[in-house]
C-alpha positions in Angstrom: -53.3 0.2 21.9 -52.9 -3.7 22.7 -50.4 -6.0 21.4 -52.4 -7.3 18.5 -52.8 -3.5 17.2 -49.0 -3.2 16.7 -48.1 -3.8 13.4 -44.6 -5.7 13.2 -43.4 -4.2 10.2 -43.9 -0.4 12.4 -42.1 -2.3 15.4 -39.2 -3.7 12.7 -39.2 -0.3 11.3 -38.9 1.7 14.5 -36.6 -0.3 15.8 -34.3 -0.3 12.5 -34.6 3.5 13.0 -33.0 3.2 16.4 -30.0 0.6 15.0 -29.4 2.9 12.5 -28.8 6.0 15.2 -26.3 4.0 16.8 -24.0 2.9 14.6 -23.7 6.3 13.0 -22.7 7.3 16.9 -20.2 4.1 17.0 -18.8 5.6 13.2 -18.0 8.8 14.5 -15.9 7.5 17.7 -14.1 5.1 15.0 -13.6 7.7 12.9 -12.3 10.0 15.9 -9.9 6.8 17.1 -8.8 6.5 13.8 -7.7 9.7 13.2 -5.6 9.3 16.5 -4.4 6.2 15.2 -3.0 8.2 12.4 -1.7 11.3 14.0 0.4 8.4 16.1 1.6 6.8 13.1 0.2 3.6 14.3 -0.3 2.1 11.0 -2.2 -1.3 12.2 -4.4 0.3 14.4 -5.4 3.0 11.7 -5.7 -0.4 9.3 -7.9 -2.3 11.3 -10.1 0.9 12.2 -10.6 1.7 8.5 -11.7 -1.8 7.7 -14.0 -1.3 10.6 -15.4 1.9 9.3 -16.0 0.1 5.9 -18.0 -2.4 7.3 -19.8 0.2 9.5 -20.2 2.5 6.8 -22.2 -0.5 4.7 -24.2 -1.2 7.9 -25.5 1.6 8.0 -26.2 2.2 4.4 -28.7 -1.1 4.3 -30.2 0.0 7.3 -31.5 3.0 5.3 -32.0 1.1 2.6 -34.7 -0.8 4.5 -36.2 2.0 6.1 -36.5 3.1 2.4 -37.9 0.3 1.4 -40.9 0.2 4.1 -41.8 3.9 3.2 -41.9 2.5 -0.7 -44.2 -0.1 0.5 -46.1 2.1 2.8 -46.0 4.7 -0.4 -45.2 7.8 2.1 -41.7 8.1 0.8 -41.4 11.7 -0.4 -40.6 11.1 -3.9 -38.6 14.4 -5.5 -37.4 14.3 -8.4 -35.9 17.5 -9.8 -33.3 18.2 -12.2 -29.8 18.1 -10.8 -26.1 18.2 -11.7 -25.1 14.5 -11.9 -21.2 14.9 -11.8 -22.4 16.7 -8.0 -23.6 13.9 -7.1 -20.6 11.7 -7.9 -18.3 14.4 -6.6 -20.5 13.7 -3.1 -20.7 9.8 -3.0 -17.1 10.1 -3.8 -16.0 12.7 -0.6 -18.2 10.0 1.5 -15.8 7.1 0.5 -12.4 8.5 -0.3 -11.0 7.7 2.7 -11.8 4.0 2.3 -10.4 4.2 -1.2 -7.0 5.8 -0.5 -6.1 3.8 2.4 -6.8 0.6 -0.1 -5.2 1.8 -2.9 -8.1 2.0 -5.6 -8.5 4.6 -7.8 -11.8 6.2 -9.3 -11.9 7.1 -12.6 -14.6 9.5 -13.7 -16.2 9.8 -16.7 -19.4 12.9 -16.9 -19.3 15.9 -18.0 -19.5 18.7 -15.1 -22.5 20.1 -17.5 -24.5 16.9 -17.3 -28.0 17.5 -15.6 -30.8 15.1 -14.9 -33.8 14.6 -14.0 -33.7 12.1 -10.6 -34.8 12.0 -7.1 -30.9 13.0 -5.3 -30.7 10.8 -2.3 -32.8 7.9 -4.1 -29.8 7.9 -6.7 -27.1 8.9 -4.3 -28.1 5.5 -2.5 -27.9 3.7 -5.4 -24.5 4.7 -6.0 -22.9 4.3 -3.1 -24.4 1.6 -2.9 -22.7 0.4 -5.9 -19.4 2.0 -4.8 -19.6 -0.5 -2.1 -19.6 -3.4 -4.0 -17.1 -2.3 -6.0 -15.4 -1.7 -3.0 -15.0 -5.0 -2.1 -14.4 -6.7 -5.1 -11.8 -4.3 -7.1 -8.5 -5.2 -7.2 -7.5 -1.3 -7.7 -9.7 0.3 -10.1 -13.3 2.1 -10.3 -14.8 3.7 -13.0 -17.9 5.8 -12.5 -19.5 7.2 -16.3 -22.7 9.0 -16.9 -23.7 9.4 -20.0 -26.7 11.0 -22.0 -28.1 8.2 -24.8 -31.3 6.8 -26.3 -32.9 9.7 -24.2 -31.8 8.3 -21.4 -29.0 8.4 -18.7 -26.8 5.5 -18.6 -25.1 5.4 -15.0 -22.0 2.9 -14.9 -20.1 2.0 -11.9 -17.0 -0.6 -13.2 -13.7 -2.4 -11.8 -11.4 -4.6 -12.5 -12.1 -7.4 -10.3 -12.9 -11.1 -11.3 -16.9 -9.8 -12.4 -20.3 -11.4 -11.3 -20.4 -14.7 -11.4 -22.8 -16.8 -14.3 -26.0 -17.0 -12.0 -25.9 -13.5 -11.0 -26.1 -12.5 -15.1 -28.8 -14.7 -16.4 -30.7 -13.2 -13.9 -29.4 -9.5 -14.2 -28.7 -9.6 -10.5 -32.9 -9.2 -9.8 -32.5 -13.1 -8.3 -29.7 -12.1 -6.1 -32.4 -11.2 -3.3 -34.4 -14.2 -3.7 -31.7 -15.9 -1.7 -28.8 -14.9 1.2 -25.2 -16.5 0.9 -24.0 -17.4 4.4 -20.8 -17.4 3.3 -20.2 -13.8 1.7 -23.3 -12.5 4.0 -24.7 -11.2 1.0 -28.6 -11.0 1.2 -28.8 -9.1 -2.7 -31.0 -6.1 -0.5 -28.6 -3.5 -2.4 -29.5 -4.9 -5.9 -33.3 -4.8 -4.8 -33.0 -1.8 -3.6 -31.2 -0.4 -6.7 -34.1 -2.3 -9.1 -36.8 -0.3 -7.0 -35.5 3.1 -7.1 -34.4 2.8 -10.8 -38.5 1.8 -11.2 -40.0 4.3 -10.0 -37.9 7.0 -12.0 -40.5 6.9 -15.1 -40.6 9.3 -18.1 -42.7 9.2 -21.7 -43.8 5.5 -20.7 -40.6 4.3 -19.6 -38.9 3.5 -16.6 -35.3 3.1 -15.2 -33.8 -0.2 -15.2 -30.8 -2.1 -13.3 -28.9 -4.5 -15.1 -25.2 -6.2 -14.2 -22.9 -7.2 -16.9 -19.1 -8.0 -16.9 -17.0 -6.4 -19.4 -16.7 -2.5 -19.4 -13.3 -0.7 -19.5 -11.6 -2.7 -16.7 -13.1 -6.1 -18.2 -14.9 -6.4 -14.4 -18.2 -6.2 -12.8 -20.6 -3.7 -14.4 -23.4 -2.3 -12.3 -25.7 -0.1 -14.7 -28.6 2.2 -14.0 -30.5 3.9 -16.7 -33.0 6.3 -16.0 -35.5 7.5 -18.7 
């Protein structure tokens, strides 16, 4: 194969497959230091590892977010969607970010009922929602709410805190301009919101299809980050 055969977006891709390898080795020796950190009561260390951790932990989440991404464009991502048990899959986004949570003081609210089933591809929408956890993450000031609920035939997804909300340019725009640009100075590049409107597309039912809006308001009078899937 010569040079010119290689397609970049295979090298980019491969290569992304090899970043993403790593950091989940670097994660697990954080996560081992931490834990020592802890079991030695040394509360800084322990601090500045699970703010490290965080910040891995969302690394490594965009990283499969674009290796997503290029099988959506190459149209060899397996799609699978099956009926499942939506408060299982909250239960699981939540185990993945408790740790984060408690050490920061925010607590998750959630509203679903355990016998609420749908009908979604799992790790698409467990993406999305950690995904969405993440951002809410970072701009709480202590409270989440996560609420799925059954209406209009569909299934309205919230995640909401009580932060300051998204700012004026982000709504007009229902966050879908938020990856036409990158802010340099919150390293924000809007690929999570992308990612979020694509997976919520291709979830399609009777003629319709999922949808991703953003809204401020909710029960905390924050950010709203809202999936509904048909």
């Amino acid at each position: 194969m010569t040079a010119e055969e290689i397609s970049f977006t295979d090298l980019i891709a491969s290569s992304i497959h090899d970043m993403k390898n790593s950091v989940n080795i670097q994660v697990s020796a954080l996560e081992c230091m931490a834990l020592d950190a802890q079991s030695r009561g040394d509360r800084d260390s322990f601090k500045t590892l699970v703010g490290v951790i965080a910040q891995a932990y969302r690394m490594n989440a965009n990283l499969i977010q674009l290796l997503t991404l290029y099988k959506f464009g190459k149209a060899i991502y397996p799609l699978d969607i099956s009926e499942q048990s939506v408060r299982d899959v909250i239960d699981e986004a939540l185990l993945q970010t408790h740790s984060m949570m408690d050490f920061k003081g925010i607590s998750v609210q959630v509203d679903c009922d355990p016998g609420c089933y749908w009908y979604f591809d799992k790790d698409l929408l467990s993406g999305v929602l950690l995904n969405a956890l993440n951002n809410a993450f970072n701009y709480t000031k202590d409270q989440i709410r996560i609420a799925a609920i059954p209406c209009d035939g569909g299934l309205c997804l919230r995640v909401e805190d009580n932060g300051s909300g998204y700012p004026e340019s982000m709504l007009h725009c229902h966050g879908v301009c938020a990856n036409k640009s990158s802010n340099f100075y919150s390293g924000s590049t809007g690929l999570g919101f992308y990612f979020s409107a694509q997976v919520a597309k291709m979830h399609q039912n009777g003629g319709r299809c999922g949808s991703l809006t953003i809204e401020n308001g909710g029960l905390y009078g924050g950010g709203c980050f809202v999936v509904q899937l048909p």
